[in-house]
N, C-alpha and C positions, 0 to 999 in steps of 0.2 A: 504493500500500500504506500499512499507517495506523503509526504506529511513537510514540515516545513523547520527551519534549523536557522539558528542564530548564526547570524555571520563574525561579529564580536561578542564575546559574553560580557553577563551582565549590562546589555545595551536596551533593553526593553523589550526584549523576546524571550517568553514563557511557553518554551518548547516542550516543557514536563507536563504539562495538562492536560488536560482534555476538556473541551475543543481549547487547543493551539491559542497564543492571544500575543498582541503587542501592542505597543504604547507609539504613538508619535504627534510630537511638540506641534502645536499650533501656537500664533499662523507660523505660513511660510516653512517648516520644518518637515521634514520625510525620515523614513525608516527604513530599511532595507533586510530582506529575508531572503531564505536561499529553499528550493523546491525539492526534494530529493526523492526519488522513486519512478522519475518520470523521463527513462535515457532517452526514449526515442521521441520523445516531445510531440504524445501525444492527448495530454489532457489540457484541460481549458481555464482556466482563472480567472476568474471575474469576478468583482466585487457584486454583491446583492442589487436588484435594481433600487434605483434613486438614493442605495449609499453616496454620503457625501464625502467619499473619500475616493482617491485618483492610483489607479492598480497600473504601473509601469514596470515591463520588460528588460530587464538589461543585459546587454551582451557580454561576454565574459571582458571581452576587452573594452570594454567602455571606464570613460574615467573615474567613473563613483566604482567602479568595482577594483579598477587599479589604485585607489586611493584605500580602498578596507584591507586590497591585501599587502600593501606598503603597513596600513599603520597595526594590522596587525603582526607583522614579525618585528617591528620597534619594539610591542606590547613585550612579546614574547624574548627577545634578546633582552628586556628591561628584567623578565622575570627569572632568566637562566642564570642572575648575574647572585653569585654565594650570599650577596645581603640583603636578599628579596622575602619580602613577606611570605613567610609558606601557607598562610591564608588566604591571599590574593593570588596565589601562584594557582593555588587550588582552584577557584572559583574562576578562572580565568584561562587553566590550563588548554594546552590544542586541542584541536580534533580535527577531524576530516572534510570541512566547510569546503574549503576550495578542490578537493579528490572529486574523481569520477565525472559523469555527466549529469550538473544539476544544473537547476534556470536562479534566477535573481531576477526579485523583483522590488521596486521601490514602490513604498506607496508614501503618499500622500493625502492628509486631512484638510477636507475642505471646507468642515466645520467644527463646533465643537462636538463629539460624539463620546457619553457615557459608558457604564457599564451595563448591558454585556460586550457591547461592540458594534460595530458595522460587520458584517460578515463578509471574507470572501473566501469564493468556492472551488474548488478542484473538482471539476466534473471530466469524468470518460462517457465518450460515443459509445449508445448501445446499440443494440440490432432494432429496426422501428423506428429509428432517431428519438430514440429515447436516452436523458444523460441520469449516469451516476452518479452521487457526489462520494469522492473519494479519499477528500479530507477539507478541513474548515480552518481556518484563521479569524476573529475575532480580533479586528482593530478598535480600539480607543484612544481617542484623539485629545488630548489636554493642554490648555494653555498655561503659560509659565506663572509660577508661584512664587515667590520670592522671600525668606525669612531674613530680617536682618537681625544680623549675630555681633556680638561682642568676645573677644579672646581678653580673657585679662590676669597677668601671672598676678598671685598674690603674696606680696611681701610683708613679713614682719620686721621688728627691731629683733636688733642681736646684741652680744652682750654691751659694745660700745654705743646702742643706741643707737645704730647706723639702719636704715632700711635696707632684707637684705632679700631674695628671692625666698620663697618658702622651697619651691621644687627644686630639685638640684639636676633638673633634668628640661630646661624651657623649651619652648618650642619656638618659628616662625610662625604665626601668626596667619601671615599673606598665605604660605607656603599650608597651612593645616585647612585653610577656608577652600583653597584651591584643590586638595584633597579629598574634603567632603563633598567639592560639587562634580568633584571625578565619577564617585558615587553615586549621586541622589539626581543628578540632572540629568543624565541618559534615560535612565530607569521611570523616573518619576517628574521630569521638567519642572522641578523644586531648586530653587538656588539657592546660595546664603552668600549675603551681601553681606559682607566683615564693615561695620562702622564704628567701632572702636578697639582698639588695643591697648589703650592707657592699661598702669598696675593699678591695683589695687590695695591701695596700703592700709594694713592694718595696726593699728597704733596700741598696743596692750599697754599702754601706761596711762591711758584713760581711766578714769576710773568706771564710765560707763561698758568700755570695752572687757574691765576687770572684771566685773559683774556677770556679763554674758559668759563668761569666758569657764568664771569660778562655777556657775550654776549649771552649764552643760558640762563639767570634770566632776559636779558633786563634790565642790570644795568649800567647806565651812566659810573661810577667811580670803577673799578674793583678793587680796595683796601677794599670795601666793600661785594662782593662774599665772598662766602663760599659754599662749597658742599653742595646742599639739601638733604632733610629728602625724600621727594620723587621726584625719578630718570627719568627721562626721557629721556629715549637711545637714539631718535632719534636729541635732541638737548644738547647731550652731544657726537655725534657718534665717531666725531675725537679723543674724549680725551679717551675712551672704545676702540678702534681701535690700537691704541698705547699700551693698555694696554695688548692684545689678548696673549697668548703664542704660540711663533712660532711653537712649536710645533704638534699643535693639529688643526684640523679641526673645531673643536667649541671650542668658552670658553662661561663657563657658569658663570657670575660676580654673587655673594652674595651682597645682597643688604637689609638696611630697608625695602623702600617699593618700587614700579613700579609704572609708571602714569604719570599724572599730577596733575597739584592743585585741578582740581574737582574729578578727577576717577583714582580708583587706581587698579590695575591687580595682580593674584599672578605672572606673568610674561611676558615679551616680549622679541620675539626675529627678529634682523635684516638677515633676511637669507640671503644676498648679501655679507654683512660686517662680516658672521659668530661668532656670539658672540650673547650673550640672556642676560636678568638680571633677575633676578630670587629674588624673595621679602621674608619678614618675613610671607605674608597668605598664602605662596604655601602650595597645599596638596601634597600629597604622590605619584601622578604621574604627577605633575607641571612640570620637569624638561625633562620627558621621551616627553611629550608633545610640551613643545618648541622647543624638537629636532627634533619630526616633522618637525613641521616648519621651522627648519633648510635645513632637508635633502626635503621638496614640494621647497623650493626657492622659489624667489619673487613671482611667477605668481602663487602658493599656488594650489589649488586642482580646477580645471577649473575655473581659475582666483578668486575664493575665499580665504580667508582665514582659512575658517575653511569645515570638510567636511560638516557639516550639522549646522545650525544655531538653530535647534531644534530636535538636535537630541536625540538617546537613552543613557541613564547615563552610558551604559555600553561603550559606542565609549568612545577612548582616543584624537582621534581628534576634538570633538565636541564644539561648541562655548560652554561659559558659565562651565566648568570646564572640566578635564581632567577625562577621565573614562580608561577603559583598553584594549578594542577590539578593533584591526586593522584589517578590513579585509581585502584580501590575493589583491580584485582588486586594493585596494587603495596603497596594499605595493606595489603590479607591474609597478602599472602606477605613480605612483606620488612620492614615496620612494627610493625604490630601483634605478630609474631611477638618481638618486644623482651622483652617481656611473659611469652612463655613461655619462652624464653633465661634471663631473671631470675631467673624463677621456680626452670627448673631449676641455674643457677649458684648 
């Protein structure tokens, strides 16, 4: 049977389902999928009638297909290289897109179109002139969403009083925003527009900072508080809340570590209070992953927190570490929906 196969992973093509589904950016934006089952090129494709979406042919040598297979061996000599994330390497890993005799096709949204999709069809000539349909793709077409984010390392005093980083491990900023929309804009045409980096300094010689400080350590005498080494967002919420930049939707705090005394997270984030902390063991999509959980909110992915507690290393939502794949049901129902929460909040 002929069925349809991602030509970049992670790009907006949810080739594990049934029926087959993809995403692509409105306006002006296309997607591109590869056909496989079909050598001697003889079934038919075509979008549903009065779908509002544009089903184009490409020849293998055509420029949009020498453009996927240029920037997918970049992808993959990026990933071969010894100090490559083995969780994107996974979720990213080859396979046989460009082998054999398969067609390519780009489509295009010509409006905006929900979920389930626009449908288009793989039909075979039958005896009668009657067609078979012999496999399905379920296009969803979304215009861009945009969260603006805040990075901000948090500093304390040290012993000379000096404001010092808390993490001993900071990050770029530019370079973590550009990151996560590596992630989340193929997949889910969700951006995050970085509008501040200032620090955030935390002054524990306040006495009001004292205070907070003493009463989440459960310390008698708060002359003796001190900022911990590992952070616990939700009994420090108020003094993180204050801290948030007015400007952004998330802030994302730089921190040593996350946790508590016995366990410790590469991250956590309070979706209500918008603001995450983010530790020195995050991996490479630690940050994309909180913002999940920013943008599922409290009540998380049918009252979970995570989509799957044992899921595949390639999900970016998955308990146990961040991987890279969002698929398209999880950005409609539980992502993108941020948006109209906002809207009505």
């Amino acid at each position: 049977m002929a069925h349809f196969e991602e030509i970049l992973r992670c790009a907006g093509v949810d080739e594990a389902v049934d029926p087959q589904t993809m995403v692509v950016p409105f306006p002006g934006g296309t997607n591109v999928v590869a056909l496989d089952g079909d050598p001697f090129r003889q079934l038919h494709v075509v979008p549903e009638p009065h779908a509002p979406i544009d089903v184009t042919e490409l020849d293998r040598s055509s420029t949009t297909i020498e453009t996927l297979r240029r920037k997918r061996r970049e992808i993959y000599d990026q990933l071969a290289r010894p100090d490559a994330d083995p969780q994107e390497a996974y979720a990213k890993r080859p396979d046989m897109t460009f082998f054999g005799e398969k067609r390519y096709f780009e489509i295009r949204g010509l409006s905006l179109v929900g979920m389930p999709g626009a449908r288009v069809k793989v039909l075979r000539d039958r005896p009668g002139g009657r067609k078979e349909e012999w496999a399905l793709l379920q296009v969803v077409v979304v215009d861009r969403k945009t969260v603006k984010l805040a990075i901000r390392h948090v500093q304390v005093r040290d012993a000379a009083g000096n404001f010092v980083l808390h993490s001993k491990k900071p990050c770029d900023p530019d370079v973590e925003c550009a990151y996560m929309n590596g992630v989340w804009t193929p997949q889910t045409n969700i951006a995050f527009d970085l509008v501040s980096s200032s620090p955030a300094q935390i002054d524990d010689r306040q006495p009001s900072v004292k205070e907070q400080l003493a009463q989440a350590a459960q310390i008698q005498d708060p002359a003796k508080a001190q900022f911990p080494d590992v952070v616990n967002p939700k009994k420090l919420r108020d003094l993180f809340i204050g801290l948030k930049d007015g400007k952004a939707d998330l802030t994302l705090f730089m921190v040593k570590a996350v946790g508590d005394l016995k366990n410790t997270v590469d991250g956590r984030t309070i979706p209500e209070d918008g603001f995450s902390l983010i530790s020195d063991s995050r991996g490479h999509t630690t940050m994309a992953h909180e913002a999940g959980h920013f943008l599922a909110g409290p009540d998380g992915f049918d009252g979970k927190a995570h989509t799957s507690e044992t899921g595949s290393p390639e999900m970016l939502m998955r308990n146990g570490g961040a991987g890279w794949k969002i698929p398209l049901q999880i950005t409609m129902k539980n992502l993108r929906s941020f948006f109209d929460r906002k809207k009505g909040g």
